[in-house]
Backbone as a chain_set.jsonl record, in Angstrom:
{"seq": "XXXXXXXXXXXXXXXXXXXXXXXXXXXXXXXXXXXXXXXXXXXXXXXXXXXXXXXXXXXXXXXXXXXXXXXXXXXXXXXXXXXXXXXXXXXXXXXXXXXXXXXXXXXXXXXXX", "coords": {"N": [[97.149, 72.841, 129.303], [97.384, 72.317, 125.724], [100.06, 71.122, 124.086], [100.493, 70.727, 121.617], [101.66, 71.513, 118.257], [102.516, 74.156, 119.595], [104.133, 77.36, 119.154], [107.568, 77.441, 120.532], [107.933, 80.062, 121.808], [105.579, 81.017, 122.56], [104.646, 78.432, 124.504], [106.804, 79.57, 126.489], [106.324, 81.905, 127.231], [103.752, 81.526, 128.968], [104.785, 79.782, 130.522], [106.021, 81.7, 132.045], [104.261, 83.476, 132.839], [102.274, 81.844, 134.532], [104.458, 81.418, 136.592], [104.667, 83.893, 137.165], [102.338, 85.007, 138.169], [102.18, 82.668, 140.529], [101.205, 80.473, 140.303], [101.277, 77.072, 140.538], [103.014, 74.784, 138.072], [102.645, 71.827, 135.984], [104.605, 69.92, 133.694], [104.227, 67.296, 130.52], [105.73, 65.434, 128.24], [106.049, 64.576, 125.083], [106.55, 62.09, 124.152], [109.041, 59.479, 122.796], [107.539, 58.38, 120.537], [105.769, 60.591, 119.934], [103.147, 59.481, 121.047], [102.447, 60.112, 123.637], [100.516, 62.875, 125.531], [101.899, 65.834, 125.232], [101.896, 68.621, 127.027], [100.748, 71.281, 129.778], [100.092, 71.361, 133.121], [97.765, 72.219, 135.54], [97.334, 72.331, 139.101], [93.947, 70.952, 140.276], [93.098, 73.755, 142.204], [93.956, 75.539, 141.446], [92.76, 75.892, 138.876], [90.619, 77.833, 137.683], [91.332, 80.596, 138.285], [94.112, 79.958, 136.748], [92.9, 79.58, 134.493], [91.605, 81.703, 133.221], [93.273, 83.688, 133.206], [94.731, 82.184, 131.196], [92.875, 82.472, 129.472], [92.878, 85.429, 128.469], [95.362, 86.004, 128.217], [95.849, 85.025, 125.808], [93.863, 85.431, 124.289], [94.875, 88.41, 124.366], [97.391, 88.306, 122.701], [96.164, 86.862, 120.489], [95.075, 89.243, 119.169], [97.378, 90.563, 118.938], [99.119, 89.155, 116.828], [97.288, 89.283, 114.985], [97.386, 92.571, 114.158], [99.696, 92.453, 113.352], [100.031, 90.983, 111.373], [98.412, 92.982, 109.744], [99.935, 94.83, 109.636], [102.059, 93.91, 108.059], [101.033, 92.871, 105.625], [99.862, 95.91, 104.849], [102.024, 96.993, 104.469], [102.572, 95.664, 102.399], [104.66, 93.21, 102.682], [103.176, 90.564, 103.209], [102.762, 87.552, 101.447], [100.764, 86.905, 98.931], [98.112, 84.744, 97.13], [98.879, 84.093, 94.3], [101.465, 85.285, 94.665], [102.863, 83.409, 96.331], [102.527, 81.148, 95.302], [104.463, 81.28, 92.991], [106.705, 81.26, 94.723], [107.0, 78.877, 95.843], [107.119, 76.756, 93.673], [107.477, 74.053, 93.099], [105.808, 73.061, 94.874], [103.387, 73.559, 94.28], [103.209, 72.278, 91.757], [103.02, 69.464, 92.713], [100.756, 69.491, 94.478], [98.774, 69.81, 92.151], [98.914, 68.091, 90.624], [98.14, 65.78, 92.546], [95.993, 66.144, 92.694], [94.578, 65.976, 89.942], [95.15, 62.868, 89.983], [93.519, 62.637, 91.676], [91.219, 63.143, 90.716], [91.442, 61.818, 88.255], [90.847, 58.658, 89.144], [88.441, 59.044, 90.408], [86.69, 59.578, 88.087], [87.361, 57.367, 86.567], [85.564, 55.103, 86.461], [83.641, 56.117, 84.655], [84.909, 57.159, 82.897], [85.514, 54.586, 81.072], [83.133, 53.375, 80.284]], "CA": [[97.29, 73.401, 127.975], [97.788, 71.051, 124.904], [101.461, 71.663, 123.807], [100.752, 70.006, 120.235], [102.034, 72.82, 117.746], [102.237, 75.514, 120.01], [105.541, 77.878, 119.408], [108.114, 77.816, 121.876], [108.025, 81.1, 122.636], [103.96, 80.83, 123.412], [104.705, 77.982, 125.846], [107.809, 79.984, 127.556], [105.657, 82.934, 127.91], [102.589, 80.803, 129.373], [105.112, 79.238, 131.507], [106.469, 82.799, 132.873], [102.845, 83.961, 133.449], [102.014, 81.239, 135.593], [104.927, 81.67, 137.616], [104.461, 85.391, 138.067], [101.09, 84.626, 138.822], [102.122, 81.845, 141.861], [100.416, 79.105, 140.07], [102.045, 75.798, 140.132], [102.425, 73.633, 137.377], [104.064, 70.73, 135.915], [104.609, 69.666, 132.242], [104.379, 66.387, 130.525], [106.353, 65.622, 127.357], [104.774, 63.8, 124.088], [107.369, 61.016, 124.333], [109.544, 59.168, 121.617], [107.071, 58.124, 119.131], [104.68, 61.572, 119.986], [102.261, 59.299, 121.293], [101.636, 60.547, 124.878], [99.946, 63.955, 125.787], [102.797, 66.974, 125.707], [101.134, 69.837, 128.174], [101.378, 72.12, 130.538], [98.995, 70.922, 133.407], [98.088, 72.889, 136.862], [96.263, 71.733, 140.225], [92.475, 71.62, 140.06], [92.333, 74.325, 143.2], [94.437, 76.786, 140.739], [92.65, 75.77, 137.31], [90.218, 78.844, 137.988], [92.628, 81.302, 138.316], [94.764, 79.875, 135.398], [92.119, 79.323, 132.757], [91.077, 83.366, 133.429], [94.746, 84.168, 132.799], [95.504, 82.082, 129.852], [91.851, 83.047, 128.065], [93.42, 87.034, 128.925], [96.821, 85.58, 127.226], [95.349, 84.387, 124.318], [92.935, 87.158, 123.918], [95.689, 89.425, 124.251], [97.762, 87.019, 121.558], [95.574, 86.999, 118.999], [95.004, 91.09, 118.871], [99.048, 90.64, 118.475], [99.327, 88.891, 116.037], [96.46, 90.002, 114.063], [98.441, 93.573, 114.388], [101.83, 91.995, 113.157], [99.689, 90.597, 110.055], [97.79, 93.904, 109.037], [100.606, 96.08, 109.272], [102.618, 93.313, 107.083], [99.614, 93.223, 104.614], [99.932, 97.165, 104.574], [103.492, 97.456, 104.179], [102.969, 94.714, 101.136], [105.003, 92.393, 102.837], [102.236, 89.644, 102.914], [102.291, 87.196, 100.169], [99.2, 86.431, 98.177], [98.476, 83.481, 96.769], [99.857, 84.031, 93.465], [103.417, 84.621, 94.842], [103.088, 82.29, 97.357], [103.176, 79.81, 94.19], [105.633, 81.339, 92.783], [107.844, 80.923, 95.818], [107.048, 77.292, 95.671], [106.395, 76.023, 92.226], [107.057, 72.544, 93.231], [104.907, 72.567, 96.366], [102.129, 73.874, 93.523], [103.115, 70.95, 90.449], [103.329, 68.306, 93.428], [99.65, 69.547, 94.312], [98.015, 69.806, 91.009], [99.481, 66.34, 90.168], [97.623, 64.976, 93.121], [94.145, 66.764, 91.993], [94.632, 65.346, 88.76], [95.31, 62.037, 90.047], [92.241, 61.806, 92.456], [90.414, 63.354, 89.526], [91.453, 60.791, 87.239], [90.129, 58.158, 89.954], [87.276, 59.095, 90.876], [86.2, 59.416, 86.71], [87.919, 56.177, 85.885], [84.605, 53.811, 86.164], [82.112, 56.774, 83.579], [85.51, 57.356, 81.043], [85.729, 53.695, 80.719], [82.01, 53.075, 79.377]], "C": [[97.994, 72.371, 127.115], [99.138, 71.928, 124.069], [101.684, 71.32, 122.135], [100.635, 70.977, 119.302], [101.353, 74.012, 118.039], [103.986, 76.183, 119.798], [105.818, 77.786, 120.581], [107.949, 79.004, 122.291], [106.589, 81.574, 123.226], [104.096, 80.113, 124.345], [105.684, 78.498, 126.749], [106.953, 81.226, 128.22], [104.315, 82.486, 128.518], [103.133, 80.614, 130.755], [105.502, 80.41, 132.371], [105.341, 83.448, 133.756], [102.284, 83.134, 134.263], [102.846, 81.153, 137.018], [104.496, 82.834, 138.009], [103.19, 85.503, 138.879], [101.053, 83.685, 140.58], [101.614, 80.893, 141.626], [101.547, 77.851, 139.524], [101.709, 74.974, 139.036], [103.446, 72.845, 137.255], [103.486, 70.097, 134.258], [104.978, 68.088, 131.786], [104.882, 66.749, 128.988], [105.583, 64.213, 126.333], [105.329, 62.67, 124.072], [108.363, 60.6, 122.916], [108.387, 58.733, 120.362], [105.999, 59.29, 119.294], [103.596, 60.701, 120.08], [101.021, 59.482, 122.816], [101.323, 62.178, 124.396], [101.042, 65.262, 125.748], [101.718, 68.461, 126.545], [101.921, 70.348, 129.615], [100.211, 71.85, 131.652], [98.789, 71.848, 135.212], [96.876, 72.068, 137.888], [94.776, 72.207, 139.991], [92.059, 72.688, 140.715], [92.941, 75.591, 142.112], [93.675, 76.605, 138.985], [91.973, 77.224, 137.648], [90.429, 80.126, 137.591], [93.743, 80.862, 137.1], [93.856, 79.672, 134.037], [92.113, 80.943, 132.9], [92.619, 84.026, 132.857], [94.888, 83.752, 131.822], [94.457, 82.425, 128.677], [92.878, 84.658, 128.21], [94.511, 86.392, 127.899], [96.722, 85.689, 125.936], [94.884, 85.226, 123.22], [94.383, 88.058, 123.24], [97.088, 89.289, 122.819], [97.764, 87.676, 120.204], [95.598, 88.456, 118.467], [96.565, 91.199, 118.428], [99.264, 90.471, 117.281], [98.533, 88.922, 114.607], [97.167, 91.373, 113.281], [99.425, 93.684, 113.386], [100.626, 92.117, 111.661], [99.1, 92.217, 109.571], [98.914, 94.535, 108.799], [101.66, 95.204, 108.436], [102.054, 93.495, 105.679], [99.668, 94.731, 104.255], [100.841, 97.447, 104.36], [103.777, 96.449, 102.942], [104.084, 93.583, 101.24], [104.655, 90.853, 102.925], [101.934, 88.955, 101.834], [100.794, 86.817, 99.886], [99.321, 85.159, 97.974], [99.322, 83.145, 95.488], [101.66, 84.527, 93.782], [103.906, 83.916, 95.947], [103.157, 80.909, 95.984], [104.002, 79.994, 93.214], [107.068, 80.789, 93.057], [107.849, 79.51, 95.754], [106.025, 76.711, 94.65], [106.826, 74.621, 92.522], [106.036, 71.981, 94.361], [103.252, 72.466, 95.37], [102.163, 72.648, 92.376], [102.449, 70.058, 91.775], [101.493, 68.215, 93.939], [98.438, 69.327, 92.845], [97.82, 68.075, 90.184], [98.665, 65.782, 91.203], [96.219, 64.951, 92.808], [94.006, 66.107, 91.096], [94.12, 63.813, 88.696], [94.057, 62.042, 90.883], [91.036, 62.323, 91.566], [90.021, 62.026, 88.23], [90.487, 59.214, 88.099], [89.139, 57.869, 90.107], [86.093, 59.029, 89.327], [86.816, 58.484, 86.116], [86.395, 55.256, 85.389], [83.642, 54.317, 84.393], [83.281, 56.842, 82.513], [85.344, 55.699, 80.642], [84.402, 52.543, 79.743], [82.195, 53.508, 78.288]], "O": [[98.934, 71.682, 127.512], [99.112, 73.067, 123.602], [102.717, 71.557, 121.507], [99.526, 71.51, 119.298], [100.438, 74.658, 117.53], [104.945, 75.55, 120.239], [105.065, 77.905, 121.548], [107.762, 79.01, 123.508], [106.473, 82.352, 124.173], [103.787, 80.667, 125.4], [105.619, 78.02, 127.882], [106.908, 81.476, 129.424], [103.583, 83.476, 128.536], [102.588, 80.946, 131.807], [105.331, 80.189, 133.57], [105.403, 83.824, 134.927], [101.534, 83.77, 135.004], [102.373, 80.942, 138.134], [103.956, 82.949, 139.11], [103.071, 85.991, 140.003], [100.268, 83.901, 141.503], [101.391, 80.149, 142.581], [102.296, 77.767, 138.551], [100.594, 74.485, 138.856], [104.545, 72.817, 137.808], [102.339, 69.912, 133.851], [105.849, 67.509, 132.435], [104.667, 67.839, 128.458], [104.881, 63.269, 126.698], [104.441, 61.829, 123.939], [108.402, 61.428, 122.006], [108.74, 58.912, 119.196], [105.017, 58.951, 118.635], [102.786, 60.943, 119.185], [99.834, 59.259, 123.055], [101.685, 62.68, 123.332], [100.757, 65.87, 126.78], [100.738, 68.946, 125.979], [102.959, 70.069, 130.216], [99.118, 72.121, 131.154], [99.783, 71.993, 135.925], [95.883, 71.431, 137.536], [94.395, 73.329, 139.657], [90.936, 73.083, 140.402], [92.25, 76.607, 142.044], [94.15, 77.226, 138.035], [92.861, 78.017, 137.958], [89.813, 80.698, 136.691], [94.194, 81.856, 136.53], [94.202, 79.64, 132.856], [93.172, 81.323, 132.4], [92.67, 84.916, 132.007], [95.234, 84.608, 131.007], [94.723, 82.61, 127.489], [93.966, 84.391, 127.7], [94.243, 86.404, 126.698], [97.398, 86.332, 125.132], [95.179, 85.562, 122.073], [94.742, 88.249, 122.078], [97.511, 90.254, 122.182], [98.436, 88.342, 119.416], [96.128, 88.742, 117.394], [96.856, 91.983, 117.525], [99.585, 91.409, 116.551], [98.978, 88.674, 113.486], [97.46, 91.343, 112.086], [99.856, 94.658, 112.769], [100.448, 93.17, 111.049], [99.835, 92.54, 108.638], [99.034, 94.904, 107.631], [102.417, 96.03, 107.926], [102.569, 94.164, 104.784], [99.468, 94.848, 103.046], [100.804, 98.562, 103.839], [104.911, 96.336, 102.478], [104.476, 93.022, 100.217], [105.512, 89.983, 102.775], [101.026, 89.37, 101.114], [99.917, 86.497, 100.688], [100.235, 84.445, 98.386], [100.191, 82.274, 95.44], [102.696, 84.16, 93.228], [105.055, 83.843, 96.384], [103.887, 79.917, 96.009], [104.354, 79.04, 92.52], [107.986, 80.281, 92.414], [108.951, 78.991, 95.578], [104.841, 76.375, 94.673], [106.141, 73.893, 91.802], [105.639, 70.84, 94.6], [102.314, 71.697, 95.575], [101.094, 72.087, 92.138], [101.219, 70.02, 91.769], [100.905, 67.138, 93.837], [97.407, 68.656, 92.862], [97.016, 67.378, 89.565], [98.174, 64.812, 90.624], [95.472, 63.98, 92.693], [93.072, 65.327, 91.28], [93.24, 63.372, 87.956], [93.416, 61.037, 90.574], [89.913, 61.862, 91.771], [89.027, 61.578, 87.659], [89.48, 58.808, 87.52], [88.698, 56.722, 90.031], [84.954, 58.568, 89.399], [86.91, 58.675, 84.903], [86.182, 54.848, 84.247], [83.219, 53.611, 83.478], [82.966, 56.651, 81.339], [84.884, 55.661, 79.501], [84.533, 51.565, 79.007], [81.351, 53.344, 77.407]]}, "num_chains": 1, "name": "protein.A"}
């Protein structure tokens, strides 16, 4: 399992379910400049048996967190997009300014005739 933005608490509960399960593994870390592999890796005689478990995981996951989101969304806790740029009016200038700018760019050669 590729460890590259997965929450901790998805890889602790991955890692609990493989123990409870009896399946050995062993974890590699991405290194100082994040250029090796970070994962969670098990023997080829147990992949089998752990892929079947972590699709089931996953599965079971997603229906979660789907869940979490509707009943956020229904309780109006869910921002939109308009007050999601509210909340960050410089994240929204700092965008628009870049549009602009690869706008301007890309119509530099036809304004200049």
């Amino acid at each position: 399992m590729n460890l590259r933005h997965v929450p901790d608490d998805e890889a602790d509960e991955v890692r609990a379910l493989l123990k409870e399960h009896g399946i050995g593994f062993y974890e590699t870390q991405a290194g100082r400049w994040r250029i090796s592999l970070a994962g969670i890796w098990v023997e080829e005689p147990d992949y089998p048996a752990a892929r079947t478990l972590l699709d089931d995981y996953q599965r079971a996951r997603a229906e979660r967190a789907r869940a979490e989101r509707e009943e956020a969304r229904a309780r109006g806790e869910e921002p939109g997009f308009i007050e999601h740029l509210r909340a960050n009016p410089e994240a929204a200038l700092v965008a628009l300014g870049v549009i602009a700018l690869m706008l301007a760019l890309a119509l530099w050669p036809w304004l200049l005739m």
